[in-house]
TORLO-29068 format. One line per field, with one value per residue (C-alpha): x, y, z; residue number from 1; chain. Coordinates in steps of 0.05 Angstrom, whole numbers. Each point is the difference from the previous one (the first is absolute). Layout:
east [X; ...]
north [Y; ...]
up [Z; ...]
nr [NUM; ...]
kette [A; ...]
END
This chain:
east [1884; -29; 43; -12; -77; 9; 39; -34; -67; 28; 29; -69; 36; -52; 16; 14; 45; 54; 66; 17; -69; 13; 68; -26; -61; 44; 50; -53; -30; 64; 27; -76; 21; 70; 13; 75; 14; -37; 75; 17; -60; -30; 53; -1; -80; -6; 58; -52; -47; 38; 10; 65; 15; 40; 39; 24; -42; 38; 56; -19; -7; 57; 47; -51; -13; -16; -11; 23; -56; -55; 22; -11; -64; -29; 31; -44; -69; 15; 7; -67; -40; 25; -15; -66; -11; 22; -52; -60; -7; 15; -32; 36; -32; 50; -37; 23; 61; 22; 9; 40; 84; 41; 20; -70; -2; 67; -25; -55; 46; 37; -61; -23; 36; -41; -53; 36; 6; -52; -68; -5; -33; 22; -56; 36; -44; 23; -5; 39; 37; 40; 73; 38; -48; -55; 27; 69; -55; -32; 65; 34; -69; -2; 71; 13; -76; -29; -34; -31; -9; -66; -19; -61; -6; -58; -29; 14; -67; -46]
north [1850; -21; 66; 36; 2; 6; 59; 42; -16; 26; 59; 11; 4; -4; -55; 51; 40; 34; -16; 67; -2; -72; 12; 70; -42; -55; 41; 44; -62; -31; 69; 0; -65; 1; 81; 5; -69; 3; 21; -71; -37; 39; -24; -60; -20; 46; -39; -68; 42; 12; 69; 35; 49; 69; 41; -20; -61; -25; 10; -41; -61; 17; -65; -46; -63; -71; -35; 78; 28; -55; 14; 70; -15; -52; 44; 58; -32; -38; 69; 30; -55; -13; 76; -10; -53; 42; 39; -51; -73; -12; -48; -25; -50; -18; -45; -42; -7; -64; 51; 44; 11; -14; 61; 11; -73; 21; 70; -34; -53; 57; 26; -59; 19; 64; -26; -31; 71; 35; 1; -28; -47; -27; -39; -36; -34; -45; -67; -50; -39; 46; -10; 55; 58; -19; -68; 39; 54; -56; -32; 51; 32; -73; -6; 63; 26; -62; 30; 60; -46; -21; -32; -11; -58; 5; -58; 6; 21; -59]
up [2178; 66; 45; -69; 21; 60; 6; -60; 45; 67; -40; -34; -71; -59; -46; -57; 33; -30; 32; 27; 40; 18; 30; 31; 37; 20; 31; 37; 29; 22; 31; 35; 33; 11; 4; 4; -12; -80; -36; 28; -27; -63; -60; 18; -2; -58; -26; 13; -37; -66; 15; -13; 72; -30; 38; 63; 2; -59; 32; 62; -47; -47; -5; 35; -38; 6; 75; 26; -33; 19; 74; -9; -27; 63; 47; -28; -1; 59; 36; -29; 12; 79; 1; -30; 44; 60; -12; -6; -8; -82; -33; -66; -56; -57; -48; -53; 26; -42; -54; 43; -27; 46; 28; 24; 31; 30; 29; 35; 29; 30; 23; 40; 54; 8; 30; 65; 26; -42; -5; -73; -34; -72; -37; -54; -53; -53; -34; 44; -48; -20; 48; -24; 17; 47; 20; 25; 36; 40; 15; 29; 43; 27; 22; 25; 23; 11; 64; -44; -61; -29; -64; -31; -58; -42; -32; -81; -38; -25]
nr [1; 2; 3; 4; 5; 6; 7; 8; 9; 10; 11; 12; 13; 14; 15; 16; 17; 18; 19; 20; 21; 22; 23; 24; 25; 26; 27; 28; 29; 30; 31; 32; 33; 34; 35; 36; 37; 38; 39; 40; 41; 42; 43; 44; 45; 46; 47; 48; 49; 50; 51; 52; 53; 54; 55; 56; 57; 58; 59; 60; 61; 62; 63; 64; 65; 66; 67; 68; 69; 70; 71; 72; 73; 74; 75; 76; 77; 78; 79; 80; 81; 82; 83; 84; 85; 86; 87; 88; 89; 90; 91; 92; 93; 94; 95; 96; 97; 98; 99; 100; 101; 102; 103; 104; 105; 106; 107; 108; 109; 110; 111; 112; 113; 114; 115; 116; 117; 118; 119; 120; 121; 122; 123; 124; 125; 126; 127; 128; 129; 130; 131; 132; 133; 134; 135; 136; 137; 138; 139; 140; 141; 142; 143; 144; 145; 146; 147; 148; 149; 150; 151; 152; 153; 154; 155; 156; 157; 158]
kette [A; A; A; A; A; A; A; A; A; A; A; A; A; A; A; A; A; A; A; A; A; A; A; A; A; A; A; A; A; A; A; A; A; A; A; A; A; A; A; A; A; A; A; A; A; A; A; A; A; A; A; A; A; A; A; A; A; A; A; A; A; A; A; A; A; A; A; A; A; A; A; A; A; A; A; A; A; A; A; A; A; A; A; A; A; A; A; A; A; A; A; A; A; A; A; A; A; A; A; A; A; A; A; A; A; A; A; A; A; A; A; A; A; A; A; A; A; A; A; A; A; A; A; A; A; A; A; A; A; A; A; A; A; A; A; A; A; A; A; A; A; A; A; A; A; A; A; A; A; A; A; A; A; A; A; A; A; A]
END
């Protein structure tokens, strides 16, 4: 849910959208960004959004499934957001993340590398005994990005 947000934000879709509309503003936000380049991107973060492309956007994604698919997907938002971030500095908080699935968890490890070349920051917030979400976060920012890497431990509540 964490790129769910996020997207339906930057695409200013209403949380009681109807599909139709949701797809329509999507796809008129990514062809904003990415002009000729949106046919590439468009099924495959509505497909992260549990929307179902028609026409030739289904086609684009017809027979894609499994790690083929989730590629797809990465590759998609990775492209909007170092577009995004072309365009201004981007700021990114993801909180909660030791509830995250671990696609999400997996999506942001991807997108670590981002902000080598990119002028993006990722605030990731979470619980930190969790290993398999957050814990595999802060491992990976410290081994690859430990120049760009900062963490914060709060002290728990009394």
């Amino acid at each position: 849910h964490p790129f769910v947000d996020l997207l339906r934000h930057w695409a200013r879709i209403d949380d009681d959208a109807e599909d139709a509309a949701a797809a329509e503003k999507l796809e008129a936000a990514v062809r904003r960004l990415l002009a000729d380049d949106a046919d590439d991107v468009f099924p495959f973060l509505a497909t992260l959004m549990g929307m179902r492309p028609g026409g030739r956007h289904a086609a684009r994604i017809e027979g894609l499934e499994g790690e083929a698919m989730e590629e797809m997907i990465f590759r998609s938002v990775r492209r909007v957001l170092e577009r995004l971030a072309a365009e201004r500095p981007l700021l990114l908080v993801f909180e909660d993340l030791h509830w995250a699935d671990l696609s999400s968890v997996k999506l942001l490890e991807a997108l670590l590398r981002l902000v080598t070349d990119h002028p993006l920051l990722l605030v990731c917030v979470g619980r930190p005994d969790f290993p398999d979400t957050l814990g595999r976060l802060t491992s990976a920012a410290r081994a690859e990005h430990h120049d760009r890497y900062l963490e914060l431990v709060l002290a728990p509540s009394p």
